[in-house]
N, C-alpha and C positions, 0 to 999 in steps of 0.2 A: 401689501396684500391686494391691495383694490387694481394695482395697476397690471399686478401677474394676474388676474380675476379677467381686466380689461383686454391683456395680448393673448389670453386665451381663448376669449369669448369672439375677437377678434379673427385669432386663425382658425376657429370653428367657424364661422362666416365663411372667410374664406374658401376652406375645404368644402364647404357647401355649397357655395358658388361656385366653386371650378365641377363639383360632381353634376351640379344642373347643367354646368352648358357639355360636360361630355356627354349626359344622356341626350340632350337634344339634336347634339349634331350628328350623335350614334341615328335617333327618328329619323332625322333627316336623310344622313343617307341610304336609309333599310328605304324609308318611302320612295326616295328616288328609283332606286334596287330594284323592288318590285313594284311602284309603278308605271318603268319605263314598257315593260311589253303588252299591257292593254292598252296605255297611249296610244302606243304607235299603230296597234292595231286599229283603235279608233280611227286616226289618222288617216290611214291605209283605207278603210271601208268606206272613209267620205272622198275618196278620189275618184278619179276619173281613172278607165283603162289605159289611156294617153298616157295622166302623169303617173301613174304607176311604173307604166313602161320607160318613162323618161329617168334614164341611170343618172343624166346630168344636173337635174336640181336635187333643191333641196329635200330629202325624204321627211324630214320632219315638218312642212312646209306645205298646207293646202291651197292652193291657186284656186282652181275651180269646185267648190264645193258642192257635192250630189249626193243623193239618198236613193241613185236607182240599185246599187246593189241590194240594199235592203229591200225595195220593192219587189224585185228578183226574187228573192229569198223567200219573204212573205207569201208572194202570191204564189209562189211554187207548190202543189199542191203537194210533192213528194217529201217537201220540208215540214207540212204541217203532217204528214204519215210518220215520218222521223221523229216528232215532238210528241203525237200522238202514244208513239210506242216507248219512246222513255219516259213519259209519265205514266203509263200503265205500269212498267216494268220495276218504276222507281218505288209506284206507291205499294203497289201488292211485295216488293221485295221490304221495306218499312213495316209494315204491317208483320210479316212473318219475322222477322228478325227481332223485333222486338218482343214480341209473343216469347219465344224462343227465349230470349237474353234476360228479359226479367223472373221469368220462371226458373231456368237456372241459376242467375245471379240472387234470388230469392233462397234455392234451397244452398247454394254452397254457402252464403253468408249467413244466414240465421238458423238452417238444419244441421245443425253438424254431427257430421255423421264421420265413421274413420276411412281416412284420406281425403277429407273435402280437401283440404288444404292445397294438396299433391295436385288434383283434378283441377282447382280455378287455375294454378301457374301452367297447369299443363293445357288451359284452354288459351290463356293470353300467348303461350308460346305457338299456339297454331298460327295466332295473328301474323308472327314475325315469318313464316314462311311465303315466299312471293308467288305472285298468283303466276309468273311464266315460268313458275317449275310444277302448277297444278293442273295449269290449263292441259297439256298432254293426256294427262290420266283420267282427267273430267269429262274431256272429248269424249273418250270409251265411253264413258258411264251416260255420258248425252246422250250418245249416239245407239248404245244398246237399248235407252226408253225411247227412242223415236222421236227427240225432240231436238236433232239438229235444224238449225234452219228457222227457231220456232221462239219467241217471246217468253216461252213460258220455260226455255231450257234455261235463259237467263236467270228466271225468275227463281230457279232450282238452283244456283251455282252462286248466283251474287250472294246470299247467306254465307258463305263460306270466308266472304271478306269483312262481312262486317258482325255476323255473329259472337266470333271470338273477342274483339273487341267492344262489342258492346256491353258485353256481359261484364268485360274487365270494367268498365265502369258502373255497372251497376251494384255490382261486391262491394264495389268500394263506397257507393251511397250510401248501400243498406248497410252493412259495414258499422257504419255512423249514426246510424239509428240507436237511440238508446235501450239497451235489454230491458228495462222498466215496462216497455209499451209493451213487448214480448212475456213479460211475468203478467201485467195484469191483465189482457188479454185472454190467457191461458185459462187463468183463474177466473175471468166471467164467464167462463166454458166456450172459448170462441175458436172456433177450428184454424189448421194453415193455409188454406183458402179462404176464409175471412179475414184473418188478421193482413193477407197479403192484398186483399181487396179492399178492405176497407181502413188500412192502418197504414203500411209502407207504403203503398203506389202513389196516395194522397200528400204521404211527406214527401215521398222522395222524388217526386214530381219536377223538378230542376235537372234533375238526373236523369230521368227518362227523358226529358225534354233534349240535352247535351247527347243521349246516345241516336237520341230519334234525328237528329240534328246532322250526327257524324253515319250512320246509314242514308242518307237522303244522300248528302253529297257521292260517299263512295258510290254507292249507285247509278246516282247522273253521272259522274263523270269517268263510269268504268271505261276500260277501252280493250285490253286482253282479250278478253272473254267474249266479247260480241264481236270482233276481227277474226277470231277464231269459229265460233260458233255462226254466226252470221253469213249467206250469202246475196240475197237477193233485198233489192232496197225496200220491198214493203213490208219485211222483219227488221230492218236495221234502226236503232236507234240514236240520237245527234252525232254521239259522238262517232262513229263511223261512217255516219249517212250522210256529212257536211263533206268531211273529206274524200269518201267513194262517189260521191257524184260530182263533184267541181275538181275534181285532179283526173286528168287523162293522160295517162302516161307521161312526157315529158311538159305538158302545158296545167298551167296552174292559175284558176280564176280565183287569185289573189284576193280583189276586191270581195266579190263572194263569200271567199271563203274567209275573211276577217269578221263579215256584217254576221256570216250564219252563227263563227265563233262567239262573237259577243252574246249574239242574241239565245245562245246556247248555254251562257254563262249566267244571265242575267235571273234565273231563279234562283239557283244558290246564292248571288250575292243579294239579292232579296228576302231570302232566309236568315241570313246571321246578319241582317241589317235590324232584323224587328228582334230577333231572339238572342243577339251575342250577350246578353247579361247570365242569361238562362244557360247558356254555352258555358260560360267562363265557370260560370256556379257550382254546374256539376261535373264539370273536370278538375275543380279544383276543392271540392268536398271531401271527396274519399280521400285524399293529400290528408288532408287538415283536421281534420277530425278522426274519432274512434281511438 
């Protein structure tokens, strides 16, 4: 008995052993995966025009190491007009989408009412239609309020990417909330604009935090919608404004355009560096609970 006890106990190690080192070298090479193209971009931004240009070394390989693209970038007054206008853009579009997504995802999960049901699948399935088959129709609808050309036509359109989804996670928070808070609530005579001010928002607070999280990004890093909408660079925001001023037709200032990339990146991965607990939390609540 003890010895069947021991080759069992035995090839359970095992199997456990071999499944550690397949997850590890699965990490390994997702990390390689993806973080071979901001490397190289890094790379790329600390070079010289020269060895940029030079096809014969090595591309992975800094020789003379520089930081004027980024001075470039920085001092560019038009870069800080660029940055200027996607954090306008990002933060008033944050602000109303959440507004929006908790209110709705407030009354389809705890008002129910008939077809809530019907109405939240049929809001998460807006999400799934792609924004270059809205951009055409939206155009019209811009361009009849006068706000082609204009920060605030963004402002009115990026909702449409990150609404539907935000709301899908916030059903699914409140969702998770136990009906108890909801019964006794009621019964200390507490309205559903108190109970959602002063009861869900407080808990479900993880959740808001993972949707306000996934609005921030979609927003910085839209691109559709201001390539379309957008012409002139003192409405444009990074993501168009990097690449519409360093690319002239066939000549491409590489080095530029890597340093502005990065540094165009560098608040979202600023974001989920301090918040990914909060991230993880409430995209993975509504799952798990209710």
């Amino acid at each position: 008995m003890s010895a069947t006890i021991g080759r069992r106990s035995g090839s359970l190690r095992a199997e456990r052993r071999w499944a550690l080192w397949t997850a590890y070298i699965s990490l390994i090479i997702a990390c390689v995966i993806f973080l071979m193209p901001p490397v190289y971009m890094l790379i790329t931004s600390l070079k010289t025009n020269a060895d940029i240009a030079n096809l014969q070394g090595n591309p992975w390989i800094v020789t003379n190491p520089t930081l004027e693209h980024y001075r470039s970038i920085i001092g560019n007054p038009l870069f800080l007009t660029f940055f200027w206008n996607s954090i306008k853009v990002t933060v008033l579009t944050v602000v109303v989408s959440m507004v929006i997504s908790v209110l709705a995802a407030f009354a389809l999960a705890r008002m129910r009412f008939w077809g809530s049901q019907w109405l939240a699948t049929g809001v998460f399935l807006t999400y799934l239609v792609p924004d270059t088959l809205l951009f055409i129709p939206l155009y019209q609808i811009v361009g009849g309020l006068g706000l082609l050309n204009n920060t605030w036509g963004l402002v009115l359109v990026y909702p449409t990417l990150t609404v539907p989804f935000c709301t899908w996670i916030m059903i699914g928070y409140f969702a998770s909330i136990p009906k108890e808070l909801d019964e006794a609530a009621l019964i200390d005579g507490a309205s559903w604009p108190q109970m959602l001010i002063k009861i869900f928002i407080p808990v479900a607070l993880p959740g808001i935090i993972a949707a306000t999280i996934f609005a921030f990004t979609v927003s910085w890093a839209a691109f559709v919608y201001p390539t379309a909408f957008i012409t002139t660079p003192d409405q444009m925001p990074l993501t168009i404004g990097v690449v519409s001023t360093l690319v002239r037709g066939d000549t491409f200032a590489w080095g530029q355009i890597m340093a502005g990339a990065l540094l165009a990146a560098l608040p979202p991965v600023i974001v989920y560096a301090f918040l990914m607990d909060y991230y993880i939390a409430g995209l993975t609540a509504g799952a798990t609970k209710g």
